[in-house]
N, C-alpha and C positions, 0 to 999 in steps of 0.2 A: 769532386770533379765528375762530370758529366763523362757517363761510358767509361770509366774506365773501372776495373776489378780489383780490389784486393781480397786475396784470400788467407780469411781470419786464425787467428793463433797455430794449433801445431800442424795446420795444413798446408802451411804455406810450404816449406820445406819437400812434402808430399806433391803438393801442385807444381814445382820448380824440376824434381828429379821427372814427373812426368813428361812436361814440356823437354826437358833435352835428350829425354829415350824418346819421343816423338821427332826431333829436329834430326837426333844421328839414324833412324830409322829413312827417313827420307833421304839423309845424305847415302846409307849404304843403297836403298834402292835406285837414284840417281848413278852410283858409279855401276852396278850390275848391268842396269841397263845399258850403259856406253860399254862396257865390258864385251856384253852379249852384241853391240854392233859392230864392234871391231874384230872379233871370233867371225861374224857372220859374212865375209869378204868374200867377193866373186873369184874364183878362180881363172886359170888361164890355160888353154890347150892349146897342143899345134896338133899340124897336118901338112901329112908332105906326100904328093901323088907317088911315089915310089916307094914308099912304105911298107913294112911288113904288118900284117894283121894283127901281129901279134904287139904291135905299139902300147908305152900305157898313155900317151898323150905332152909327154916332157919335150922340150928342146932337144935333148940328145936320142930320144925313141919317140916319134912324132906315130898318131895314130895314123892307118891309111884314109884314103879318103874315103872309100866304101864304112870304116869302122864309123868315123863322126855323120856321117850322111844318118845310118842307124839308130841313132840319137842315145851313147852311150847310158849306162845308169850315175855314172860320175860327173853328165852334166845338172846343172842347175840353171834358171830362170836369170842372166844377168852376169854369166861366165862367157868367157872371150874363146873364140875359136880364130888361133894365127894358122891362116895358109903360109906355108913356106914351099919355096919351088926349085929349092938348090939342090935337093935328093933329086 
């Protein structure tokens, strides 16, 4: 048959265990990679104008608004900053 390969006597065996440490090789880099996107998730801050400085950014200790205006070290590229106005 045209194109296609067989590989001859005790290699064959050798050439078979290769090809599926290459196929699980790709499958474990495919899950790391979705692994590593789902770890990589934007976070969420609040902020509420009455706030004390000392906030770490949660719903129930919302940073002040002076703190997030700063541009904390705990933001990221694609994290959500909630004003909230009930404080």
């Amino acid at each position: 048959m045209a194109g296609s390969r067989v590989t001859p006597g005790p290699w064959r065996h050798i050439h078979a265990m290769i090809t599926t440490l290459r196929i699980r090789i790709r499958a474990w880099a495919i899950l790391a990679a979705l692994a590593l996107s789902v770890a990589t998730r934007a976070a969420e801050f609040h902020v509420a104008p009455g706030a004390g400085a000392g906030g770490i950014g949660s719903p129930t200790d919302p940073w002040s608004l002076a703190t997030a205006l700063a541009m904390p070290a705990a933001l990221r590229p694609g994290d959500t900053i909630w004003p909230r106005l009930d404080r």
